[in-house]
SEDORO-996423 format. One record per residue (C-alpha): x, y, z; residue in one letter. Coordinates in steps of 0.001 Angstrom, whole numbers. Example, Ala and Ser with C-alpha at 12.3 -4.5 7.8 and 13.67 -1.06 7.14 Angstrom:
2
+---------+---------+---------+----+
!       X !       Y !       Z ! aa !
+---------+---------+---------+----+
!   12300 !   -4500 !    7800 !  A !
!   13670 !   -1060 !    7140 !  S !
+---------+---------+---------+----+
//
This chain:
293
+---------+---------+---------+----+
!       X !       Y !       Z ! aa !
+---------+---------+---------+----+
!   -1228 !  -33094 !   32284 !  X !
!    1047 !  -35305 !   33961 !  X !
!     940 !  -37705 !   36509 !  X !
!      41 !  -37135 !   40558 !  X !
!    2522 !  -38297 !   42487 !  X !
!    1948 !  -40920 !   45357 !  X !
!    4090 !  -40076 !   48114 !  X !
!    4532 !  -43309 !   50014 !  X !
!    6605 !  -41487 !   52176 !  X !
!    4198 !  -38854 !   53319 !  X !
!    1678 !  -41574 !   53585 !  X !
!    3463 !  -43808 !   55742 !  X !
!    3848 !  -41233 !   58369 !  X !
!     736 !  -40372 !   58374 !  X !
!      96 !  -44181 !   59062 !  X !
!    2892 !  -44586 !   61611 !  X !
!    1463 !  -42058 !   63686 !  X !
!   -1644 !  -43482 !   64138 !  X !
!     225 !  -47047 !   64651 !  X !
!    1982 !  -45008 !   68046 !  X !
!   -1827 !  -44472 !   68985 !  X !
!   -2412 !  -48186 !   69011 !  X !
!    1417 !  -48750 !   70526 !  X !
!     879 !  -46234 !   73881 !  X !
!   -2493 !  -48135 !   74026 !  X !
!    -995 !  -51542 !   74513 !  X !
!    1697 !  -50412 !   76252 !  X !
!    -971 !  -48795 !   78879 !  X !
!   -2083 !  -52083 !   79619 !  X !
!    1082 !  -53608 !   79916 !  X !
!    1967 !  -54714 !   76521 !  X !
!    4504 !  -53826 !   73943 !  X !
!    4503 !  -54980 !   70365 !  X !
!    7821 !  -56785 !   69805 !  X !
!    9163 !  -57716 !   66317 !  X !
!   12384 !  -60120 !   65603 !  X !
!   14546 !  -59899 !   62186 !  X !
!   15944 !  -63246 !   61706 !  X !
!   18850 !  -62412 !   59411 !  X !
!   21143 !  -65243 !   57403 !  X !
!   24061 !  -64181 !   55977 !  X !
!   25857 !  -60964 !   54954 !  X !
!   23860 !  -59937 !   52377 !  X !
!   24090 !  -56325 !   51949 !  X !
!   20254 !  -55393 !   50810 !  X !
!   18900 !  -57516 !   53143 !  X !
!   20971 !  -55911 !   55899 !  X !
!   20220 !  -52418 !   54756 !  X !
!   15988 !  -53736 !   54330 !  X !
!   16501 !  -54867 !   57890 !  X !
!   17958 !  -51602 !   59744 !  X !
!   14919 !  -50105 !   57636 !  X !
!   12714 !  -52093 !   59496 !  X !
!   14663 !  -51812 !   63155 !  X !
!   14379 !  -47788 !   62404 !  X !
!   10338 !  -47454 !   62146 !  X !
!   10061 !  -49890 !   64961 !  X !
!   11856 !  -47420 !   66891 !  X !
!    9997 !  -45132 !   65678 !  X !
!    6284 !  -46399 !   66570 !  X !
!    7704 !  -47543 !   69361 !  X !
!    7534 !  -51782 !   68625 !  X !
!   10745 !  -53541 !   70434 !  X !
!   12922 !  -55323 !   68124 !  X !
!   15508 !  -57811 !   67756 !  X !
!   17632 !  -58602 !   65312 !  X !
!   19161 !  -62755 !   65041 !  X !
!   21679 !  -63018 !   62822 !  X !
!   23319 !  -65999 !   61674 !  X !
!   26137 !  -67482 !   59476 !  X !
!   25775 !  -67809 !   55863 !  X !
!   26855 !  -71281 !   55570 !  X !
!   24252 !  -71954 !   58964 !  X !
!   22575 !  -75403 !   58218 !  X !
!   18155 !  -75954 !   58635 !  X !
!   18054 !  -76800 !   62045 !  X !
!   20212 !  -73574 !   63716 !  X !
!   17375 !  -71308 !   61900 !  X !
!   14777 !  -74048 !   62561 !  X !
!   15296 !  -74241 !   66139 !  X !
!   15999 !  -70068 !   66107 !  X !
!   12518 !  -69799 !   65207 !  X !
!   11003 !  -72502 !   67458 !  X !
!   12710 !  -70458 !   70137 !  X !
!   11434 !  -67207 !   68872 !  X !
!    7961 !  -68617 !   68253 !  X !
!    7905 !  -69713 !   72348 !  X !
!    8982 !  -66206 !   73464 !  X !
!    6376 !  -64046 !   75344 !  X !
!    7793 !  -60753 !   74371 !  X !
!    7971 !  -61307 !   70441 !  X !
!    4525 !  -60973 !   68899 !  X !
!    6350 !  -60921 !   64948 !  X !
!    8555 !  -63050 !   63578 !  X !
!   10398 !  -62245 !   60011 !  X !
!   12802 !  -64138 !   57662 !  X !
!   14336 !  -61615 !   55714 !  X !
!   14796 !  -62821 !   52061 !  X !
!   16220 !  -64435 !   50070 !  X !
!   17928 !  -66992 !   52182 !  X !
!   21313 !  -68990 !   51319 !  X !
!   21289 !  -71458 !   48607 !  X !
!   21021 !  -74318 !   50870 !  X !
!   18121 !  -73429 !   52693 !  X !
!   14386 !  -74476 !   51874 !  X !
!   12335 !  -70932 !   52038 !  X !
!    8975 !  -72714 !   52634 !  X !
!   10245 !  -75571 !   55244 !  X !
!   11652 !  -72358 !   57310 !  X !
!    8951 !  -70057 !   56974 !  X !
!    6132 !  -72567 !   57514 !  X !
!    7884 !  -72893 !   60932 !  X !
!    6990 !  -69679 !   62149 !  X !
!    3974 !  -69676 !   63862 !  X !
!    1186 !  -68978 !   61985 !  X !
!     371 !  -66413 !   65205 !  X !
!    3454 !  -64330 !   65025 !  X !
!    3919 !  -64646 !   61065 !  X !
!    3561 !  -61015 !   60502 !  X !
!    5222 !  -61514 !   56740 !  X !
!    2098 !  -63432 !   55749 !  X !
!    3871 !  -66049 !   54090 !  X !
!    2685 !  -68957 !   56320 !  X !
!     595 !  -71361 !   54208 !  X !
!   -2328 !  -70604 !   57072 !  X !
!   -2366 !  -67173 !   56697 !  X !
!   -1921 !  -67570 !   52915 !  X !
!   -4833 !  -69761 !   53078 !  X !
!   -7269 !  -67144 !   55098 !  X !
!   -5774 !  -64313 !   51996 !  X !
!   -7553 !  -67013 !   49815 !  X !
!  -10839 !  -67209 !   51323 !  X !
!  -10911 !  -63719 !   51970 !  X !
!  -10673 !  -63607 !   56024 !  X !
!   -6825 !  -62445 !   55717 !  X !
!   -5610 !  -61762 !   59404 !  X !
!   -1572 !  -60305 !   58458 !  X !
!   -1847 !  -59578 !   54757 !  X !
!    1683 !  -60096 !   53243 !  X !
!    3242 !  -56638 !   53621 !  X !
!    3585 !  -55500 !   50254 !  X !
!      46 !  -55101 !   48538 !  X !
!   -1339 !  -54198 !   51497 !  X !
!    1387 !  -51401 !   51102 !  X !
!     258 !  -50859 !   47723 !  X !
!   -4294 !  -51222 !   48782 !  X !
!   -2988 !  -48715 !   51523 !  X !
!   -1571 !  -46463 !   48742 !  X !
!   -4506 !  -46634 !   46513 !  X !
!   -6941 !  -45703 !   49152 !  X !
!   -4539 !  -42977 !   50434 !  X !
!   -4727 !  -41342 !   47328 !  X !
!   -8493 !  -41483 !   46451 !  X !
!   -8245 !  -44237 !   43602 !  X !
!  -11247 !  -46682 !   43462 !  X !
!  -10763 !  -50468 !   43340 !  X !
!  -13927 !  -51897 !   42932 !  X !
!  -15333 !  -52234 !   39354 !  X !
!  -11808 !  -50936 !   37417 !  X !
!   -9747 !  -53629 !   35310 !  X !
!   -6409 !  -54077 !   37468 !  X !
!   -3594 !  -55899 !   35403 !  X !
!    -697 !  -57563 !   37830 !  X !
!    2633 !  -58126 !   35988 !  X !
!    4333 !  -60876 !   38000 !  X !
!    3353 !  -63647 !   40064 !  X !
!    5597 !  -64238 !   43083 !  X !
!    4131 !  -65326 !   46251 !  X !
!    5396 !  -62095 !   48128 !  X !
!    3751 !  -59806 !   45371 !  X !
!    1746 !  -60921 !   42480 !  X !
!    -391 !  -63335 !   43515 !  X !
!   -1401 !  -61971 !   46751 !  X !
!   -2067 !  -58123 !   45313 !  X !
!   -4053 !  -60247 !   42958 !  X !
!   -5940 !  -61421 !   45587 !  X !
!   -6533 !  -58667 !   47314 !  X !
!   -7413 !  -56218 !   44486 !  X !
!   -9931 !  -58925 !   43561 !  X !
!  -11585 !  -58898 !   47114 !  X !
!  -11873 !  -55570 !   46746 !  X !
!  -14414 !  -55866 !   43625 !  X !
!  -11281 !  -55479 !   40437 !  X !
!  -11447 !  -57338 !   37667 !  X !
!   -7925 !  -58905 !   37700 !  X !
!   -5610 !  -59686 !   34908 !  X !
!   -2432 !  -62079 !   35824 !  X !
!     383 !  -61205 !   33277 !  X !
!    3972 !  -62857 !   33731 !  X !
!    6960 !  -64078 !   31599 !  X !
!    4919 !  -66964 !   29191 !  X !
!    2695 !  -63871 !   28636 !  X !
!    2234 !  -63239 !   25049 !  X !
!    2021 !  -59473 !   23884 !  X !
!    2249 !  -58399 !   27189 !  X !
!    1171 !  -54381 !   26041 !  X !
!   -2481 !  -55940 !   24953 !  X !
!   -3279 !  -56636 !   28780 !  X !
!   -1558 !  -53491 !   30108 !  X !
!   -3067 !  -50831 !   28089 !  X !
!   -6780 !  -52160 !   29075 !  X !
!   -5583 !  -51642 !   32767 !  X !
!   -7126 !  -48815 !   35302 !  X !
!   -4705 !  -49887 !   37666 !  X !
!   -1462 !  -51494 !   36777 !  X !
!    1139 !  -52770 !   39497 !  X !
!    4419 !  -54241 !   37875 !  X !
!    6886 !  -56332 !   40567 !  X !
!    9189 !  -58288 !   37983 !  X !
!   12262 !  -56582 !   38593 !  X !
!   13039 !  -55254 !   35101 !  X !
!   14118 !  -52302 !   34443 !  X !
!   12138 !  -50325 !   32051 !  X !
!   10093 !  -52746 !   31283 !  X !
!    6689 !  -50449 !   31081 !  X !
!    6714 !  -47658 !   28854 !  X !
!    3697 !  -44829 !   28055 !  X !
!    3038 !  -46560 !   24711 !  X !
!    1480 !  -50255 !   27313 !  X !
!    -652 !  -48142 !   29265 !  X !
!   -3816 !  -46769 !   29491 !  X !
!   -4789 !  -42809 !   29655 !  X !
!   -5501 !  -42023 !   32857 !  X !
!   -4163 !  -44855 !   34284 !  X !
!   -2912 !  -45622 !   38314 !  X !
!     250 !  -47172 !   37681 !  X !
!    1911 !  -48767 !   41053 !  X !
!    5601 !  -49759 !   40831 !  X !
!    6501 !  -52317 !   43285 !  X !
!   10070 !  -53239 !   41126 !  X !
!   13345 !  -51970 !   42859 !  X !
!   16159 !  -52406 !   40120 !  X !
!   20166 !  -51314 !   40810 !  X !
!   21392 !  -49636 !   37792 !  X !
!   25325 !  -49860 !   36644 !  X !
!   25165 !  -45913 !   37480 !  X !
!   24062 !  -47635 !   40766 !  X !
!   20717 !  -45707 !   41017 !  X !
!   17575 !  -47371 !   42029 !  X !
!   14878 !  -47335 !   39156 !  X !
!   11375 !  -49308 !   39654 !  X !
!   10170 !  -51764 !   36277 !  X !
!    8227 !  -48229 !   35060 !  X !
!   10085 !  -45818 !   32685 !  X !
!    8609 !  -43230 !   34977 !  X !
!    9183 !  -40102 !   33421 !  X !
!    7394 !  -40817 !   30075 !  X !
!    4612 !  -43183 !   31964 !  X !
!    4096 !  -39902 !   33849 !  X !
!    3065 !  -37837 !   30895 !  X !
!     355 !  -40545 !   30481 !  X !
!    -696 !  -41706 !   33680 !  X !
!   -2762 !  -40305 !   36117 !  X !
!   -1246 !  -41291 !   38736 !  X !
!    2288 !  -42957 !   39778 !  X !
!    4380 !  -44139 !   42513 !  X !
!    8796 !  -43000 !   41776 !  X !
!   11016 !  -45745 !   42667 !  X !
!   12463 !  -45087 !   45655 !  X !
!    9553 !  -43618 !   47793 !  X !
!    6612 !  -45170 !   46991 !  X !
!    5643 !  -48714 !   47666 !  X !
!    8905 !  -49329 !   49825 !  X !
!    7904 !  -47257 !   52874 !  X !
!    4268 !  -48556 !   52971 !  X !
!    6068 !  -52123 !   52903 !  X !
!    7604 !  -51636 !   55627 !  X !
!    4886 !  -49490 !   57614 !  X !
!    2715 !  -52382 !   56992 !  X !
!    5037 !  -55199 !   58400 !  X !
!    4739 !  -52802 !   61486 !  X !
!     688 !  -52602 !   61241 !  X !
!     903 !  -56215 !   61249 !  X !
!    3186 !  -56453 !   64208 !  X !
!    1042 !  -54047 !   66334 !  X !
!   -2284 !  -56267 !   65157 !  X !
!    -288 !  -59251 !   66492 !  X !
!       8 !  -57798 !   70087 !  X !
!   -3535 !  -56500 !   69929 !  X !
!   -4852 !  -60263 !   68569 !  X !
!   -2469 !  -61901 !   72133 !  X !
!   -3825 !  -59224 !   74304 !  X !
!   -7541 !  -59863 !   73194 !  X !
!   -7361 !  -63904 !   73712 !  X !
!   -5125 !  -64047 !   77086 !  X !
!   -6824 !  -64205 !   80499 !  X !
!   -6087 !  -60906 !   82047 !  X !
!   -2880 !  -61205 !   84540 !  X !
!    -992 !  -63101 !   81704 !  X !
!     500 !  -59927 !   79598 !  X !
!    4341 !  -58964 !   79229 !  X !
!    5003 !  -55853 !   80936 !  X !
!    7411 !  -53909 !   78675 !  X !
+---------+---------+---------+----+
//
């Protein structure tokens, strides 16, 4: 019997709608969730990534702004961008869309967002409070994929969960997460040897390595929930996720397709996160103090 089919798509509506809830809340006392892009460079998938992200703000009803600047910009123009950002009343999110230019340090510019309005999770602070468990903006992508699981009905606690990849965006914070949650956690990356072994013992499996292909039906387990968080360009210039998904399907139990599975709930979540940052400022300011929309 093959594979059920998460929709991320379907499931971050249904997620987005309650987020507008939360949004006409705030707004009725005087508050609206504001989000800024900072964007370096002309880089065409981070440009299209960010018009994703100015579209469901829109759509929730979060303000947005979008900075770009020059490729070639030096440290301090974003450093003082984001000092700038970090002091204004009205933005309650601040994101770096990645990767930056060559000549730019990632952590030295994303340690400079406030920890407050760091609605990437990507600050040490927050990456810190993931750590210990008492996560405040989980880093948008497994909580994207957590979201999915639960969404579709598939336990955490107690099942062996295998992550292939360990970037700080994906691997090791889905690591942590899943393992809050009560998995038993396998970390699998490139210096693992026989890389199948560890996969096929998996209940849950999330690959993020960016290779194309890379799982096939014959690494995984029957019955398995098999997350794909990779996002691949083909020559044919299709999209295809690190899962061969139509013979993984045949095996699985369930799946998420590449597009329209994890993506949407990434972005859904960055909004969550956003609309958690306005409710955190609203919650700690003396009343009188709150930016009218």
């Amino acid at each position: 019997m093959a594979a059920i089919v998460i929709d991320g798509v379907a499931i971050a509506k249904l997620i987005r709608t309650e987020l507008k809830q939360h949004v006409q809340a705030l707004r009725a006392r005087g508050i609206q969730p504001g989000l800024a892009v900072v964007l370096l460079g002309e880089n065409q998938a981070s440009q299209l990534y960010t018009r994703a992200k100015v579209g469901a703000c829109h759509e929730v009803g979060v303000y947005s702004e979008v900075h770009q600047l020059p490729a070639d910009s030096d440290e301090s123009a974003a450093l003082d961008l984001i000092r700038r950002l970090n002091r204004d009343p009205r933005i309650h999110g601040i994101l770096v869309q990645l990767p930056l230019p060559p000549q730019l340090d990632d952590g030295r510019i994303l340690e400079e967002i406030s920890a407050d309005k760091d609605v990437d999770g990507f600050h040490v602070h927050n990456m810190g409070k993931l750590l210990a468990g008492a996560s405040v903006y989980p880093p948008c992508t497994p909580y994207g994929v957590v979201k999915l699981l639960d969404a579709a009905g598939i336990p955490i606690a107690g099942r062996d969960a295998v992550v292939v990849g360990r970037s700080v965006i994906v691997g090791k914070p889905m690591a942590l997460m899943l393992l809050e949650r009560g998995a038993t956690v396998t970390f699998c990356h490139s210096q693992t040897r026989d890389l199948a072994a560890h996969t096929r013992r998996a209940d849950i499996l999330v690959t993020a390595v960016g290779r194309p292909g890379l799982i096939s039906a014959a690494m995984i387990k029957p019955g398995a929930a098999v997350i794909d968080v990779g996002i691949n360009r083909l020559p044919s210039g299709k999209v295809a996720g690190d899962v061969d998904f139509e013979s993984v399907k045949a095996k699985a139990a369930y799946i998420t397709p590449v597009p329209g599975g994890v993506g949407p709930m990434t972005v859904t979540m960055l909004i969550a996160n956003t609309v958690r940052a306005a409710e955190r400022r609203i919650a700690s300011e003396p009343a009188g103090l709150h930016v009218a929309p």
